[in-house]
Every structure is written in structure tokens, then in C-alpha cells.
C-alpha positions in Angstrom: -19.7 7.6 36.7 -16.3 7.5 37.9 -14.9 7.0 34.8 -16.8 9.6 33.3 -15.6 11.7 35.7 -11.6 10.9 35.2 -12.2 11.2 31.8 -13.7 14.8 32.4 -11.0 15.9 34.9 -8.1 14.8 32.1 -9.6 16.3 29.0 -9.9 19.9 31.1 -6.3 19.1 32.3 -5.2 18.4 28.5 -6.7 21.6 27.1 -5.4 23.6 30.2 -2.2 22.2 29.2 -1.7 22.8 25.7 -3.3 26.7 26.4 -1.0 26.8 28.8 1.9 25.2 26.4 0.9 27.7 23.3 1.4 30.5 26.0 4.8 29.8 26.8 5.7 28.9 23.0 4.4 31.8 21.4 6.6 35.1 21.4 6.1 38.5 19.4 8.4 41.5 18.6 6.6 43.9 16.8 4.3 42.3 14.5 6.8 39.4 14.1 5.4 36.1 15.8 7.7 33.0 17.0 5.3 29.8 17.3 6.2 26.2 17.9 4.7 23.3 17.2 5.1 19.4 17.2 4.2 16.1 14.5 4.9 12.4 14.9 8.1 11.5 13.4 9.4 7.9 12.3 11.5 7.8 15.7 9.5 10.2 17.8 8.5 13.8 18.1 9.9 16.2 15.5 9.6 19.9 16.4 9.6 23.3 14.5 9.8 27.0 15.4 7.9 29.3 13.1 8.4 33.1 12.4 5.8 34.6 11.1 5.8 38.7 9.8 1.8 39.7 8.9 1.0 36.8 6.7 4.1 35.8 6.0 6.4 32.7 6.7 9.6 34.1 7.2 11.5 31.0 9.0 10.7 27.6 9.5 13.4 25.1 11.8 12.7 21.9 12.3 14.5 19.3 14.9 14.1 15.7 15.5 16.7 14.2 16.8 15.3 10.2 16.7 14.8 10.4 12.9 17.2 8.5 10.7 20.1 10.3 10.1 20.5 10.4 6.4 17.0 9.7 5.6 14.5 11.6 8.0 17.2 14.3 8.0 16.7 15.5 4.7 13.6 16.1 5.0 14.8 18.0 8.5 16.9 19.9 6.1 15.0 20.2 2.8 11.5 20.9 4.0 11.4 24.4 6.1 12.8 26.1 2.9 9.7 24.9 0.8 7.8 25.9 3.4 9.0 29.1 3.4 9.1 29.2 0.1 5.4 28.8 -0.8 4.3 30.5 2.7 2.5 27.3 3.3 2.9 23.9 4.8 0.6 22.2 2.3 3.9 21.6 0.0 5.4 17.8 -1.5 7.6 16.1 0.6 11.2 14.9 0.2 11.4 12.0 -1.7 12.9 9.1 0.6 11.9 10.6 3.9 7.7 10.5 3.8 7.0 9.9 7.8 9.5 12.8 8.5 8.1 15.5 6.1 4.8 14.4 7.0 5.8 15.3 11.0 7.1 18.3 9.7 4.3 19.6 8.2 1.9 18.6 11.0 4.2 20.5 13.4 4.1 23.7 11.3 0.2 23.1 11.0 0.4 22.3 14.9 1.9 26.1 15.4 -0.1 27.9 13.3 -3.6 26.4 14.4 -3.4 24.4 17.1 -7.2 24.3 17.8 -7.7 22.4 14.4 -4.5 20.4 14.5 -3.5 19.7 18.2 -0.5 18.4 19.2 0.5 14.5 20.3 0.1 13.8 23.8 2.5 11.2 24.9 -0.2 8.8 24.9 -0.8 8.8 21.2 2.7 9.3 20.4 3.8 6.4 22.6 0.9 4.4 20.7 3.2 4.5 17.8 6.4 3.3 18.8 6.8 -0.4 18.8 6.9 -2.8 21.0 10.6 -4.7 21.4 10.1 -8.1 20.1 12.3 -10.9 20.4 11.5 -14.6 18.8 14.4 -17.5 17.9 12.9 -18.0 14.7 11.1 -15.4 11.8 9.2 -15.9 9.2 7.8 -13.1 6.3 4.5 -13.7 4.6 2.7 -11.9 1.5 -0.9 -12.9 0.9 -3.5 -11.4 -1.5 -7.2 -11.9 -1.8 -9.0 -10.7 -4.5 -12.9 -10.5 -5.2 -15.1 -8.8 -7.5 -18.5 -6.9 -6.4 -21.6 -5.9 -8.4 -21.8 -3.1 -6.8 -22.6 -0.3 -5.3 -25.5 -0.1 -6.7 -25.8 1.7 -10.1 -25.8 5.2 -11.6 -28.7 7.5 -12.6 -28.7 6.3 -15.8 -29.5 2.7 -14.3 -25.8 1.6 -15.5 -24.7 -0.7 -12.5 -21.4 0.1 -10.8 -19.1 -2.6 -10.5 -15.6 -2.7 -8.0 -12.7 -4.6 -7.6 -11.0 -5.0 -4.3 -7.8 -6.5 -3.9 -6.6 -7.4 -0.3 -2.3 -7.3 0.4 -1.7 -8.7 3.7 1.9 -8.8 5.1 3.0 -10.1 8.0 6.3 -11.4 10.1 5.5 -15.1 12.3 8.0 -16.4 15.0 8.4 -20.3 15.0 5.0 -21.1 16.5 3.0 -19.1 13.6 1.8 -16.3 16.2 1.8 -13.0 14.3 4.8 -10.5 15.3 4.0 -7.5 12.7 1.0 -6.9 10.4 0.0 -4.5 8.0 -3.0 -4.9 5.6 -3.9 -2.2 2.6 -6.4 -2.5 0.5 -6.7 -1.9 -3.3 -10.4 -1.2 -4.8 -11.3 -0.1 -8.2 -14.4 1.0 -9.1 -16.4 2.0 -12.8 -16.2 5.8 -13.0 -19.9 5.5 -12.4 -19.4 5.2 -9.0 -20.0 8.9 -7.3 -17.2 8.5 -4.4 -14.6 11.1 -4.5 -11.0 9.6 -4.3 -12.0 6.3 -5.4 -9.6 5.0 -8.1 -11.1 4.1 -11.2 -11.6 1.8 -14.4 -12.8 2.0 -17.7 -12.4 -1.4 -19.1 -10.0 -2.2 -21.7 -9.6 0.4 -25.0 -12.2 -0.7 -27.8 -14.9 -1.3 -24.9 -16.4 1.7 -25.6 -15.7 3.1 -22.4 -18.2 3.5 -19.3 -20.2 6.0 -17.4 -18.4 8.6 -15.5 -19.5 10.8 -12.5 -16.6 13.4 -12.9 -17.7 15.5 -10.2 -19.0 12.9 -7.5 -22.7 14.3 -7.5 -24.2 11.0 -8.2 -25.0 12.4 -11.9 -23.2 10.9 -14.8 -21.3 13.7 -16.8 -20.5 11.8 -20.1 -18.6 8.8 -20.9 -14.9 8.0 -20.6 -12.5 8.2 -23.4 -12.2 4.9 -24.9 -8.5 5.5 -25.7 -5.5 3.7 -24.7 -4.2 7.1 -22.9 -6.9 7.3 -20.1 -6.4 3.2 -20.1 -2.8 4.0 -18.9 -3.4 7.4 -16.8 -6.5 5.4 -15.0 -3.9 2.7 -14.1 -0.9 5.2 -13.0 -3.3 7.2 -10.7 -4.5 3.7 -8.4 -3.9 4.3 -5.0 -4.7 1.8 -2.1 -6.9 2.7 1.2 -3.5 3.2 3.1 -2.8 6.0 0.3 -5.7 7.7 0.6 -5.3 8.7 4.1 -6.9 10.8 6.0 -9.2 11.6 2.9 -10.3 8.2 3.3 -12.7 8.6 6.2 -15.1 6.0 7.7 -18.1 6.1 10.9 -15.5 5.4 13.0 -11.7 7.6 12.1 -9.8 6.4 8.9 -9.9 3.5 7.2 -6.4 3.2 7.7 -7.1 3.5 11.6 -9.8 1.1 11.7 -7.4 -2.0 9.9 -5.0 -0.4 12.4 -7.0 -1.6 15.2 -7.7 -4.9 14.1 -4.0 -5.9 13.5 -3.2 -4.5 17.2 -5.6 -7.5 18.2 -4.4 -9.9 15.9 -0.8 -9.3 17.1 0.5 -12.1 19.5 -2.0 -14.8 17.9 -1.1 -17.5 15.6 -3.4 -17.4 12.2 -6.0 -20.4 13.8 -6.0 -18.0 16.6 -7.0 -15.2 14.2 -9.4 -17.5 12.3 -11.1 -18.7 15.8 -11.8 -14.4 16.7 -13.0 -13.9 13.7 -16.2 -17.0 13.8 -16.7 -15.8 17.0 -16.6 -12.3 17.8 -18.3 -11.0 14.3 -21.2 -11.3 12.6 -22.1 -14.0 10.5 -24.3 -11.7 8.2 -21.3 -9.1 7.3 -18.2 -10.0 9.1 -18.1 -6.8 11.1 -17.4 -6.7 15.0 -20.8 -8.1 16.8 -22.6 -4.9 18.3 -25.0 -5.1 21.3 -27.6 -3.2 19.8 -27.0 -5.1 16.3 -30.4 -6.0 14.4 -29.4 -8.4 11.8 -30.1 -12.4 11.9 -28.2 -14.3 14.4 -25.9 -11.5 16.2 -27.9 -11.1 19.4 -28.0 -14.5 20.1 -24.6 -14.7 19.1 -23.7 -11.5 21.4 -25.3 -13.1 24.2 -23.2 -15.9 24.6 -19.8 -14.4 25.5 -19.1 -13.3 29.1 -18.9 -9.9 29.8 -15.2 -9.7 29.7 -15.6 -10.8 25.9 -18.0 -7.9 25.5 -15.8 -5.5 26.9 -13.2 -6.3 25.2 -15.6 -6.3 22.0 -16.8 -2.5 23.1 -12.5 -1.7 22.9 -12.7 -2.8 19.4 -15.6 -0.8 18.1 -14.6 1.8 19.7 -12.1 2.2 17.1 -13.0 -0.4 14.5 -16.5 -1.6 13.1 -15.6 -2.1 9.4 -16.0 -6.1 8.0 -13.1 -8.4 7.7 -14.9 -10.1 5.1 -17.5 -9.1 2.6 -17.6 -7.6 -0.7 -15.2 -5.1 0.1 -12.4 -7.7 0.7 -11.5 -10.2 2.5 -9.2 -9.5 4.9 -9.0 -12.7 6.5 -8.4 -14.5 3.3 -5.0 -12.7 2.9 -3.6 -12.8 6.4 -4.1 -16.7 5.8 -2.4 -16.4 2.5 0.3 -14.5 3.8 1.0 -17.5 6.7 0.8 -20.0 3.8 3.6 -18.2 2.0 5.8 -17.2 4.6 9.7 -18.0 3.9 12.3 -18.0 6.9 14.9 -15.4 7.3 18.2 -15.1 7.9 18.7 -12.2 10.1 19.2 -11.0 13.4 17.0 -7.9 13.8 14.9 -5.0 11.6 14.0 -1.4 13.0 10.8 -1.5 10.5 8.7 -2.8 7.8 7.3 -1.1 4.6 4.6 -2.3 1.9 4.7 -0.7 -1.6 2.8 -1.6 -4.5 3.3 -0.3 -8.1 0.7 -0.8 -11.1 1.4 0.0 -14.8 -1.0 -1.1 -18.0 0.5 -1.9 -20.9 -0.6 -1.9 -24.7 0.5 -5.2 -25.7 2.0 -7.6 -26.2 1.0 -7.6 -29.5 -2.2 -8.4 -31.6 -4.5 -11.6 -32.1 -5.1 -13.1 -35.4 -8.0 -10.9 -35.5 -6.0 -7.6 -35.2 -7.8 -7.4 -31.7 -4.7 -5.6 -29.5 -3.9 -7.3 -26.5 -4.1 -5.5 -23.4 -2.3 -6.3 -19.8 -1.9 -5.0 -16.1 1.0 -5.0 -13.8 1.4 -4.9 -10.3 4.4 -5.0 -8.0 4.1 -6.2 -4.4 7.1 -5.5 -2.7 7.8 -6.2 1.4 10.9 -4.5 2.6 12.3 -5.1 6.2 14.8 -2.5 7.2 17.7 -1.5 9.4 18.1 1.3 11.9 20.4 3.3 9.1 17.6 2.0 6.4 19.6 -0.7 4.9 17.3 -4.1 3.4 17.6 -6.9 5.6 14.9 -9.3 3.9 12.8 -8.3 0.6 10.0 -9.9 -1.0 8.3 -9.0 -3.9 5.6 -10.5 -6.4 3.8 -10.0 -9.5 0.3 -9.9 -10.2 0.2 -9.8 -14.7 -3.4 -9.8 -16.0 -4.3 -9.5 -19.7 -7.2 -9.5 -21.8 -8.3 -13.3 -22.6 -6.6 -12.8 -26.4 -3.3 -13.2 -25.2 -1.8 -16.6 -26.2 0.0 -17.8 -23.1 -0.5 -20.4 -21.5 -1.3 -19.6 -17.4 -2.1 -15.7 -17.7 -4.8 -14.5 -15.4 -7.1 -12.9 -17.4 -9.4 -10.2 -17.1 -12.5 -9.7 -20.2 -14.1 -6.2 -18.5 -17.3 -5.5 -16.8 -20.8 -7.2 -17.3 -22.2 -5.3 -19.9 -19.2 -3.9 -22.1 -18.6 -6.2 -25.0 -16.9 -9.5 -24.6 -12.9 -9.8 -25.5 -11.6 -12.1 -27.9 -10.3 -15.0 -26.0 -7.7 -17.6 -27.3 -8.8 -20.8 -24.9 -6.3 -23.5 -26.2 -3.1 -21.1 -26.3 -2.2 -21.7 -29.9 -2.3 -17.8 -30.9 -5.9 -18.9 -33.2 -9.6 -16.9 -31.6 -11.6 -19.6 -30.5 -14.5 -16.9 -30.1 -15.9 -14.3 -27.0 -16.3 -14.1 -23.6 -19.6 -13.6 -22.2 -19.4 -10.8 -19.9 -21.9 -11.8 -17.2 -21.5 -11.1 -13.8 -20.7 -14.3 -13.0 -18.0 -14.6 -15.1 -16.4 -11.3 -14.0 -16.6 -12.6 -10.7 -15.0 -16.1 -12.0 -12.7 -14.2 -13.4 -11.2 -11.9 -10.6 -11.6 -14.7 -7.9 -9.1 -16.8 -10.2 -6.1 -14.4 -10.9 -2.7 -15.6 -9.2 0.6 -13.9 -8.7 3.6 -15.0 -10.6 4.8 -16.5 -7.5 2.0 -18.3 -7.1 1.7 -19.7 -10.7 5.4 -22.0 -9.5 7.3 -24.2 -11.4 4.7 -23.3 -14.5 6.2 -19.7 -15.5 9.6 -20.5 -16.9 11.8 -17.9 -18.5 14.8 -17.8 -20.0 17.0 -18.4 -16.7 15.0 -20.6 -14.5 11.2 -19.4 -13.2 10.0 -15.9 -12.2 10.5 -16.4 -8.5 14.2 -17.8 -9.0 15.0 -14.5 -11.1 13.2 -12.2 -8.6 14.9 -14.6 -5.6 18.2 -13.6 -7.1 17.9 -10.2 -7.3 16.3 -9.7 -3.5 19.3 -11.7 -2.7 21.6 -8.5 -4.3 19.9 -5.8 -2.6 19.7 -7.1 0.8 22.2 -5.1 2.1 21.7 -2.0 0.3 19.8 1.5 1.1 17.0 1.9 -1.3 19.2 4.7 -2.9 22.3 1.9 -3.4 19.5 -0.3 -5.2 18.5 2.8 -7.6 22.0 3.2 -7.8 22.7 -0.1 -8.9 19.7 -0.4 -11.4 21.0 2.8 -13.2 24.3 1.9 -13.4 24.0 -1.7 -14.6 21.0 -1.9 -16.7 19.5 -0.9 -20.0 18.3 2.4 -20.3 16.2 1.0 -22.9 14.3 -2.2 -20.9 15.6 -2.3 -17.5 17.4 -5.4 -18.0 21.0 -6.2 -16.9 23.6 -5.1 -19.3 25.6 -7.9 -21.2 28.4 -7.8 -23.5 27.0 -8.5 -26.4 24.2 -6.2 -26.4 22.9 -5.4 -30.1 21.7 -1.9 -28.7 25.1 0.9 -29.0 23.7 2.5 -25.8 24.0 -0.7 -23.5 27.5 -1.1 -25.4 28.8 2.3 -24.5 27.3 1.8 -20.9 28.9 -1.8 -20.2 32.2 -1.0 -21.8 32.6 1.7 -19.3 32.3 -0.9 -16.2 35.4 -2.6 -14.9 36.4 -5.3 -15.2 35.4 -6.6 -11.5 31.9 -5.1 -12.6 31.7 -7.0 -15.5 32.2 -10.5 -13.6 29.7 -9.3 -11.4 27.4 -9.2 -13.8 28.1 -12.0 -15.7 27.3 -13.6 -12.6 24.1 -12.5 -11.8 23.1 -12.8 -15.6 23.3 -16.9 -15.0 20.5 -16.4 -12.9 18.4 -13.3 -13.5 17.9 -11.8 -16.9 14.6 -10.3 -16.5 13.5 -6.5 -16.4 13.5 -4.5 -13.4 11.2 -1.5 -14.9 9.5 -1.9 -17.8 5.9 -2.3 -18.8 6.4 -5.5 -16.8 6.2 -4.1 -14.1 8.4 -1.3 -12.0 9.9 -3.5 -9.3 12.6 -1.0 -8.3 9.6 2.0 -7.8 7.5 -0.7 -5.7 10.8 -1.1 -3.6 11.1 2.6 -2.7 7.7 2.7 -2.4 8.0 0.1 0.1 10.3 2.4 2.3 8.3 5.6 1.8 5.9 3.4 3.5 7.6 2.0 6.4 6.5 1.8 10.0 8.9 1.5 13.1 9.3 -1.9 14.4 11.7 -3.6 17.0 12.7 -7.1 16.0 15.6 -8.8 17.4 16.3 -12.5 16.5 18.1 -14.5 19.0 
């Protein structure tokens, strides 16, 4: 009761506050209105004053003086014109400086109705500035988890609805394997059966015959999708994870993205055994969700019982702000917070002021046909990691490659991927010699086979040679270039000394008159440079490989604030 009645006495005192707040903020000459307003910004609050004439925006300033100068800045100087521009603060932001323009436009949306977006207290803004952390020894970790569902259910045409959901954990470990930093995103697909608005979808490969789709989200299938390789392509551009979704993305309890939130608060400060030995014992063994007092299904009562009561009210903290599974159809969460431990690699640095995930997919027609004239199909995705400095300089970067293709392509060690249960089988070339050996059977267990086996280019080792070493030595090679570098050097460096044509590094004795005209115009000290980095990376940086250089500046349109400091 006496909690109940603090909790009372401060929520009056907060709404007295900001009544009080808007009071003092809010001036008006004439039928001109001055309004102020605040947002969360990368380094703290970002404020804006807002004129307003009638209906109109007439000036919009905006100051945060934590935000990165050359980065959060521009949006500081870019945005308020927009705004003003399209009398609105529902515009795009600046490219380079997401977290800021998102503060911005919260604070204008703060001014202008505070009852519908009130501003951070200094609770929930001190919620989101890190913790210093300080460890001898560091170590960065990517891990993926991927499994296929049958499911949910199926449409009203009794076509079932199938998903895919791919798990990207990364995380930083000090010498003793406790967790320092962790951030978990999710990416599920789902047949365009499926009558969820904002879920990204897929058709299946071109020559499928396309699938079901619920354009409008009514649960009432509209037609079928084109079974062309343009809406193969546009369905792959428009994937977006659960992070991306936002606040669109909404769940019983907040976000999604608030829920996984909570969970890696928790996790922070344990080793990944640690993490393992929480999760057996403080979920359910039915559906890997948070055990609940009141639960009903087999085993969590008993289970529930058992811990003290300082268990269960630290159990009650957790579903107060998370009750989603961390591992069941929808992904599995755990799975990739182990794989990210399992492939953590040491750095060499002495601190980072935050940590960004980005992730770029691309499909691609090709490469080529089968013997048949069946065309072969294939899907990219970048990973990339980024740890950055205060002025948004790399100071570690790891990225990966996840390549799948349909089961007619002729190399050897390609995940594959045949389509959903019930679309016709692909031609599949078992033995790698570029002859059909026959059809897959598209059966639910072999789409789950299938998805369960894929691996990363990193993870397929010693195995996928190129012409300079293995993936992983190229891609080592050219993380080791950009460390160093703003994510506007590295786009700098990518235009200036690659193709134009296929994204690879320039050489002298290009057969294509562009990439002559372009490497005759570098100096001489630029040419040895290159000539260096050629003996040990060739490959494409942004192609229909994959766009590593987007899923780097993705990576820092991501980031979140950290304070690490190696001793």
C-alpha cells in the first residue's frame, strides 16, 4: 500500500510538473505561439523551440549540445528547415545522424502535443546512457540462429502460412566471457499469406508460381503475387528486422524492441553459462517465456514454486517489461547469443563510445542457368558490427555473409534454399558437377532441414576459397583498412578506388576503359596502396554479392551509446 501510494504521489507530481513546465515554455504574441519541447538524443537531451502562426510552422531551432559534433549536428542543422518546410515533423531524416533526427522530431512532436508525446523524465533518459565499463581484455562476437516455422496457421483459402526467423546476436565479453554489451534483432519472413501488417514478406523463388497474398492485412487473400523476378527483388530490398520496425512493432507488453531490451539488461554482467543457467531456470519449459505465477501450462507452477521469493520478485521486474520467449518458433534467441561467444575474436583497442548492428539483403538473378535452362536464383545478406569512437571513427568491425541459392546452383558448400512446402520443387544439382540430378521435395520437413542448415561465409572456413585466400581473409583485410575511418572516409574510399561497374578494387590492367580512366587518375602513392591491398582482397564490396559498405553505414545509423575503456 505504501508503494502504491509513492507511486500515486509521484505520478500527480510528474503531471503537475510538466503542466507546470508547458506553462512556462509556451509564449504567444498575437496569434503567433513559441513552444518547446524535448527528445532523447545519442548523448542526451536535444531541445527545440517551435513558432507557430495559425497552422503554420514558421521556425523550428534545435540544440543538443552532447550530440556528436559532425554527425548528430547535421541533423541539428539540416532538420528544422524540413520541418518547416513540410509544416510537419513526420519528415526523413539526415542520412548519417538517425538517433539525432529521431530526438529532433520527438522534441517538435513533444511541443506541439505533449499529452500524446510527453517529454523524458530524467529517469528514462538516464535509462539510456551507459554504464562506464572498464575490463583488461575484450572480445566481439556475431552469432546467428536460424529456424523455420509452419506457421501461423494458414489463410482463408486453407493455404498454410509459413515464416522464417533469423536471430543476429552481437555482443562484446571481457576475459572471463561475462557479457559487457548486447544487442539482439530479429529478422522474420513470412508468405504474403500471412495477414500481419509490417511483416516482411516472401514469395518463393520466380517460376514458383507465386503464393497467396493478404495485401490489405484483413485476414482475406486478395490474389496471388506476381511470379516475376521484379517483386523477387523488391520483396527482398523492402526486409526489415524487428529493431526496424519500431514502434510499429508492438507486443502485450511495449515494443518488441523494448522487450529484447529488457532481457539483455539482465543478461549484462553474466558469462554465457550464466545466461544459459537463467534461462533453464527462470522460463518455461513449454515456450521459453519468463515463468508467470498465474501460468497454466504443464510444469511452470511447480517450477514457479521452487524459487525463493527474491527469485520471484526479481522474475515480476522482468515481466513487467518482457514476457516474449527466448526460444520457440519465433527464434531462438539463446542459440545466437551462444554463437556469438563461440565466435568472438579479441581486440586491439583501448576504448569505444558505442556499438551499431546493420544488416543489408539483396536477391540476385543468377548466377547463371542449369543444364536444364532452370535460372538459378540467390540471396545476400550482410551482417556488419561496428564499434565506434566518440568523433564516430571505427575502432573494430566485423562483418559476415549469409549467400543462399536455389539447390541448382553448382557449387560446392552453398546453403540452399528450394521454397515453401507446397510450391514446386527446384532443380537441385546434389554432386556439384553442373548436371540435374532431379527435384527437391518440398515437404515441411525439408524446408525446415533446409533453413536449420544454412551457414555464413565465415562459418563455411577454410572451405570457400577465392582467388586471394578465403572469404574471411578478404573481408579481414578490408576491416583492417577501415578501422580508423568515419563511415563517410569508408564511402569515400569505396568510390574513389573501386569499379563503378562491380565494386571491386581498381587494378592496372583493367579491361573495362572506365576503371582505366579512374585508376590512371590516382597517384602514384595510391596506386602502391592498392596494389597492396589487391594481394589480399580482390573481392566486391557492392554488388549483387552483397552491399557490405551499405551494411556498414547501416551499422552506424544503428548505433547505441556505450562506454568502454580497456585497460
Amino acid at each position: 500500500m505504501k508503494k502504491l501510494f509513492l507511486t500515486l504521489v509521484c505520478a500527480l507530481a510528474i503531471m503537475s510538473l510538466a503542466a507546470c513546465t508547458k506553462k512556462e515554455t509556451t509564449q504567444s504574441t498575437g496569434d503567433e505561439v513559441t513552444l518547446t519541447g524535448t527528445g532523447k538524443g545519442f548523448g542526451g537531451p536535444v531541445t527545440v523551440t517551435v513558432t507557430k502562426k495559425g497552422d503554420k510552422i514558421t521556425s523550428v531551432v534545435a540544440v543538443g549540445e552532447k550530440e556528436t559534433s559532425g554527425i548528430g549536428s547535421k541533423a541539428i542543422e539540416e532538420l528544422p528547415a524540413k520541418i518547416v518546410e513540410a509544416n510537419s515533423p513526420d519528415v526523413d531524416v539526415v542520412s548519417g545522424a538517425t538517433v539525432t533526427s529521431n530526438a529532433i522530431i520527438y522534441a517538435v512532436k513533444n511541443a506541439l502535443d505533449p499529452a500524446a508525446n510527453p517529454a523524458p523524465t530524467e529517469e528514462t533518459t538516464a535509462e539510456t546512457q551507459p554504464a562506464a565499463v572498464t575490463a583488461a581484455n575484450v572480445y566481439q562476437g556475431l552469432g546467428i540462429s536460424y529456424i523455420a516455422r509452419t506457421g501461423p496457421g494458414e489463410d482463408d483459402k486453407a493455404v498454410p502460412v509459413y515464416s522464417i526467423n533469423q536471430v543476429f546476436a552481437t555482443a562484446l565479453f571481457d576475459g572471463d566471457g561475462k557479457i559487457l554489451d548486447l544487442n539482439v534483432d530479429i529478422l522474420e519472413i513470412a508468405t504474403p499469406n500471412y495477414d500481419g501488417d509490417g511483416m516482411p514478406h516472401f514469395s518463393g523463388f520466380p517460376g514458383q508460381g507465386g503464393y497467396n497474398n493478404d495485401e490489405n492485412h484483413d485476414a482475406v487473400v486478395d490474389g496471388t503475387t506476381p511470379d516475376t523476378d521484379e517483386n523477387f527483388l523488391a520483396e527482398i530490398d523492402g526486409w526489415v528486422t524487428k529493431r526496424d520496425r519500431g514502434d510499429a512493432y508492438r507486443m502485450t507488453t511495449g515494443t518488441w524492441a523494448s522487450q529484447m531490451d529488457k532481457f539483455e539488461q539482465v543478461f549484462i554482467g553474466k558469462t554465457v553459462d550464466e545466461v544459459n543457467e537463467w534461462f533453464e531456470k527462470y522460463t518455461s519449459d513449454v515456450n521459453g517465456r519468463p515463468l508467470k505465477e498465474d501460468s497454466d501450462k504443464e510444469g511452470d507452477p511447480e517450477k514457479y514454486a521452487a524459487l525463493t521469493d527474491d527469485e520471484k520478485t526479481m522474475l515480476a521486474d522482468v515481466v513487467s517489461g518482457a514476457t516474449m520467449s527466448l526460444n520457440d518458433s519465433h527464434g531462438n534467441i539463446m542459440e545466437a547469443i551462444q554463437k556469438a561467444y563461440d565466435n568472438r575474436v579479441g581486440l586491439d583497442i583501448t576504448e569505444a563510445a558505442s556499438q551499431g548492428f546493420g544488416l543489408t539483403t539483396i536477391g540476385r538473378v543468377g548466377p547463371g542457368e542449369d543444364d536444364k535452362g532452370v535460372p538459378v536464383y540467390s540471396i545476400n545478406e550482410v551482417a556488419a558490427n561496428t564499434l565506434f569512437d566518440k568523433d564516430g571513427k571505427i575502432v573494430a568491425l566485423y562483418v559476415d555473409i549469409l549467400e543462399l541459392a536455389t539447390p541448382n546452383y553448382d557449387g560446392d558448400g552453398m546453403p540452399h534454399f528450394s521454397g515453401f512446402p507446397g510450391q514446386p520443387g527446384y532443380n537441385i544439382d546434389d554432386n556439384h558437377d553442373g548436371a540435374v540430378d532431379g527435384v527437391t521435395t518440398n515437404t515441411e520437413e525439408s524446408f525446415a532441414a533446409e533453413v536449420a542448415s544454412w551457414a555464413t561465409k565465415r562459418d563455411r572456413g577454410e572451405s570457400y576459397r577465392m582467388n586471394t585466400g578465403t572469404w574471411a581473409s578478404q573481408m579481414d583485410a578490408y576491416q583492417n583498412i577501415f578501422v580508423g575511418k568515419t563511415v563517410e572516409e569508408v564511402e569515400a574510399w569505396f568510390a574513389k578506388y573501386t569499379s563503378d561497374v562491380n565494386g571491386r578494387l581498381l587494378k592496372a590492367d583493367s579491361d573495362k576503359p572506365e576503371d582505366v580512366a579512374k585508376y590512371d587518375a590516382l597517384t602514384d602513392d595510391e596506386k602502391t596502396m592498392l596494389t597492396d591491398v589487391v594481394t589480399s582482397a580482390s573481392m566486391s564490396l557492392k554488388d549483387p554479392h552483397g552491399d557490405i559498405i551499405g551494411a556498414i553505414k547501416e551499422s552506424f545509423d544503428n548505433r547505441v551509446a556505450i562506454d568502454l575503456t580497456i585497460q
